[in-house]
VOBA-161345 format. One record per residue (C-alpha): residue number from 1; residue in one letter; x, y, z. Coordinates in Angstrom, 1 decimal. Example, Ala and Ser with C-alpha at 12.3 -4.5 7.8 and 13.67 -1.06 7.14 Angstrom:
<recs>
+-----+---+--------+--------+--------+
!   k ! r !     xx !     yy !     zz !
+-----+---+--------+--------+--------+
!   1 ! A !   12.3 !   -4.5 !    7.8 !
!   2 ! S !   13.7 !   -1.1 !    7.1 !
+-----+---+--------+--------+--------+
</recs>
This chain:
<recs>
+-----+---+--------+--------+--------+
!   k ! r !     xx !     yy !     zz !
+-----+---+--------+--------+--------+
!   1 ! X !    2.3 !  -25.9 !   -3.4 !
!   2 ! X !    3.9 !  -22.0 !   -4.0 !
!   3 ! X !    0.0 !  -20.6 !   -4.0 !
!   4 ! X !   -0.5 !  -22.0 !   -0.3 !
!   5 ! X !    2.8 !  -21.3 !    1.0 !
!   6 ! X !    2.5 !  -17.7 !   -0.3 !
!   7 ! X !   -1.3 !  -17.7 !    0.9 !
!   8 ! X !    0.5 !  -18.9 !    4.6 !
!   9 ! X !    3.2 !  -16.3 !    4.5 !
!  10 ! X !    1.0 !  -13.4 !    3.2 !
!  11 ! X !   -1.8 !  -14.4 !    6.3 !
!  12 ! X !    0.9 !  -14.9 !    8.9 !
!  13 ! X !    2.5 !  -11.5 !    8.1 !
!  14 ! X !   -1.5 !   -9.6 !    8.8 !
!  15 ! X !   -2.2 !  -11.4 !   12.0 !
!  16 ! X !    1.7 !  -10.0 !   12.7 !
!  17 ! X !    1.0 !   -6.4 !   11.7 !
!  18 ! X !   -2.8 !   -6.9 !   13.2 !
!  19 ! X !   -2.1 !   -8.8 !   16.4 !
!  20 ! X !   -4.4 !   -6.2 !   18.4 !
!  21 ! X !   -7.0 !   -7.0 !   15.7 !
!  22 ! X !   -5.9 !  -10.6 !   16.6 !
!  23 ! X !   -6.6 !  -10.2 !   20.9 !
!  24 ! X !   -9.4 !   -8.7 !   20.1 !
!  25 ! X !  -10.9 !  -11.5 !   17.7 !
!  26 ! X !   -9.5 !  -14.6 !   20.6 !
!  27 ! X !  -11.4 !  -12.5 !   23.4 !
!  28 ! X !  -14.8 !  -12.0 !   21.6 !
!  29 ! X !  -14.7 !  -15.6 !   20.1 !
!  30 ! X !  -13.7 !  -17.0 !   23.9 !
!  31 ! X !  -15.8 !  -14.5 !   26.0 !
!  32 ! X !  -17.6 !  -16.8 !   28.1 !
!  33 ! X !  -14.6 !  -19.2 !   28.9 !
!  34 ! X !  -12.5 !  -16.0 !   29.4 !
!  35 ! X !  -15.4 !  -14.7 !   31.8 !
!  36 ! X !  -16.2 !  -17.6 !   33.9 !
!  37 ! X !  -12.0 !  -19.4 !   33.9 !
!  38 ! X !   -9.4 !  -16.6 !   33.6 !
!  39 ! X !  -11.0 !  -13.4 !   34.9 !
!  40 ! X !   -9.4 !  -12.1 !   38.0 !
!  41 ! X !  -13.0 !  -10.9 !   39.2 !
!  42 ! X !  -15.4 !  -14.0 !   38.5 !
!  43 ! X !  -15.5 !  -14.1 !   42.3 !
!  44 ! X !  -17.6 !  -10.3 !   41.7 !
!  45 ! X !  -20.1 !  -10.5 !   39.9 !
!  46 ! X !  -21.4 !   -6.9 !   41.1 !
!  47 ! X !  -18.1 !   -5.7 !   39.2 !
!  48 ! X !  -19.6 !   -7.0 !   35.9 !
!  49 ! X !  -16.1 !   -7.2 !   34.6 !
!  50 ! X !  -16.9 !  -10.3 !   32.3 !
!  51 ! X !  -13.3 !  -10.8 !   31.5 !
!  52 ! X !  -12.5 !   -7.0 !   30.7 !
!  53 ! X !   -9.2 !   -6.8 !   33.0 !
!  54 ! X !   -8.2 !  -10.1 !   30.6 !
!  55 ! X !   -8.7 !   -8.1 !   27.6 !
!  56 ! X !   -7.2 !   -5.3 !   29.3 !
!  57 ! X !   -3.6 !   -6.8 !   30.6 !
!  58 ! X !   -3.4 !   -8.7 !   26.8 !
!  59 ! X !   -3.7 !   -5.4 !   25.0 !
!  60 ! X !   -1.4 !   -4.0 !   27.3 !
!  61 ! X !    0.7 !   -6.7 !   27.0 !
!  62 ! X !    0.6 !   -6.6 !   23.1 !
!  63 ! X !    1.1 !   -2.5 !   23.2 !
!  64 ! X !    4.2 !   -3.3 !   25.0 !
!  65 ! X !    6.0 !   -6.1 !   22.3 !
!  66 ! X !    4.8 !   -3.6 !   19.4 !
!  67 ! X !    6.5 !   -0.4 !   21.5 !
!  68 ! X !   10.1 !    0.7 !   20.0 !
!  69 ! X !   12.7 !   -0.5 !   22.8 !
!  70 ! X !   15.6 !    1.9 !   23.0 !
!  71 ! X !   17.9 !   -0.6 !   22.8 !
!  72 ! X !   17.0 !   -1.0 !   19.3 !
!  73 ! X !   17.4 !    2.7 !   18.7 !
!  74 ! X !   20.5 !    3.5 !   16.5 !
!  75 ! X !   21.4 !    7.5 !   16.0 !
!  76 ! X !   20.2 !    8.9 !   13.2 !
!  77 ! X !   22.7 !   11.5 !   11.4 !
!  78 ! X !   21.4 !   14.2 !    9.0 !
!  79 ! X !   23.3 !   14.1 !    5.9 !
!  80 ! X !   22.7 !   17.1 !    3.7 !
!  81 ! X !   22.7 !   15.8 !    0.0 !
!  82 ! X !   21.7 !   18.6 !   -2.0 !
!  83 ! X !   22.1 !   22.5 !   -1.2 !
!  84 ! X !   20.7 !   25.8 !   -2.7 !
!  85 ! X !   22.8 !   29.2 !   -3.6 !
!  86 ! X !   20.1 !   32.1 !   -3.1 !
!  87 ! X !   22.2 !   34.7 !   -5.3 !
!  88 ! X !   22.4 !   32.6 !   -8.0 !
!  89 ! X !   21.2 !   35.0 !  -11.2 !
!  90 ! X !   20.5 !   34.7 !  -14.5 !
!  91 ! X !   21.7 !   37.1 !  -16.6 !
!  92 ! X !   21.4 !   37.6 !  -20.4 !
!  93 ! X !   23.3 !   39.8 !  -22.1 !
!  94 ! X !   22.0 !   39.6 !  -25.9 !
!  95 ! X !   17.9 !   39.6 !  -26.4 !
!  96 ! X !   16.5 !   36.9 !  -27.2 !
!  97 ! X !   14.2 !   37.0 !  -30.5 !
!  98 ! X !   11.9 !   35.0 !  -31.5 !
!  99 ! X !   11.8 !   33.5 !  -34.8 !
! 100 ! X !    9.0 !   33.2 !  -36.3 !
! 101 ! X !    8.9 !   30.6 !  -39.4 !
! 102 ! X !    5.8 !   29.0 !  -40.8 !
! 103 ! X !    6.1 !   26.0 !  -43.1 !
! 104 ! X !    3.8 !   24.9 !  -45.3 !
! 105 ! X !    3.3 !   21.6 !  -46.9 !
! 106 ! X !    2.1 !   21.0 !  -50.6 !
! 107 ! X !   -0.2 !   18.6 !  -50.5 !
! 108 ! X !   -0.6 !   18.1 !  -54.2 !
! 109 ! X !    3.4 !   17.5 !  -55.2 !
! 110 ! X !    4.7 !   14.1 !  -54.4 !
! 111 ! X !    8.5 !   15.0 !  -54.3 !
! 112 ! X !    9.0 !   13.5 !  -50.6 !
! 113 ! X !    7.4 !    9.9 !  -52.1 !
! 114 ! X !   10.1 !    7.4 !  -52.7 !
! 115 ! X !    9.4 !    5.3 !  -55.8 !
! 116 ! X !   12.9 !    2.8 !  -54.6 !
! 117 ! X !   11.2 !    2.2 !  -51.2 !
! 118 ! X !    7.6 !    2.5 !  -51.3 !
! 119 ! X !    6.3 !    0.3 !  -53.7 !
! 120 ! X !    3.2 !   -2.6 !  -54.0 !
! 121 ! X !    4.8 !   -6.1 !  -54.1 !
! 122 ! X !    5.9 !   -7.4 !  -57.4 !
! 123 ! X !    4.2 !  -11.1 !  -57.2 !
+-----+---+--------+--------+--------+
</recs>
């Protein structure tokens, strides 16, 4: 039951976000209906429109619901979060010297193995 409703929300939010994708689909699928009942020009046929001014006033109409109203428009203030101080200098007063230390390890001494700790099970 969750794996269709989610399949049903997830396809009704793409034909939402798609719905010229959508007009498009409903005038090729319905061309010949569209052509010979709702075109304004079926009475020319020397126009050839074949239900182009159909397809035309839907996308037009569909451009117009997905078009930002400025109703809806709120004012955007720029807030400044973070600023930068272009003097700001680094200055150092002592050199700084670089250490160099090597270590070396004695693979043959066994001073760093803990007899307590690391033993083989007692059965």
């Amino acid at each position: 039951m969750k794996r269709i409703l989610s399949f049903i929300i997830c396809v009704s939010i793409l034909l939402q976000t798609n719905s010229v994708a959508v007009v498009l689909a409903d005038f090729y699928l319905r061309r010949d209906y569209i052509a010979k009942n709702l075109c304004e020009n079926r009475d020319k046929p020397q126009m050839k429109c074949c239900g182009k001014c159909y397809l035309k006033k839907k996308l037009a109409k569909e451009a117009k619901e997905q078009a930002p109203t400025s109703r809806n428009q709120k004012n955007v203030e720029v807030v400044t979060l973070f600023c930068t101080y272009p003097q700001f200098h680094i200055v150092c007063f002592q050199p700084i010297e670089i250490l160099k230390e090597y270590f070396n390890r004695d693979e043959t001494s066994l001073h760093t193995y803990y007899h307590t700790v690391f033993h083989p099970p007692t059965a």
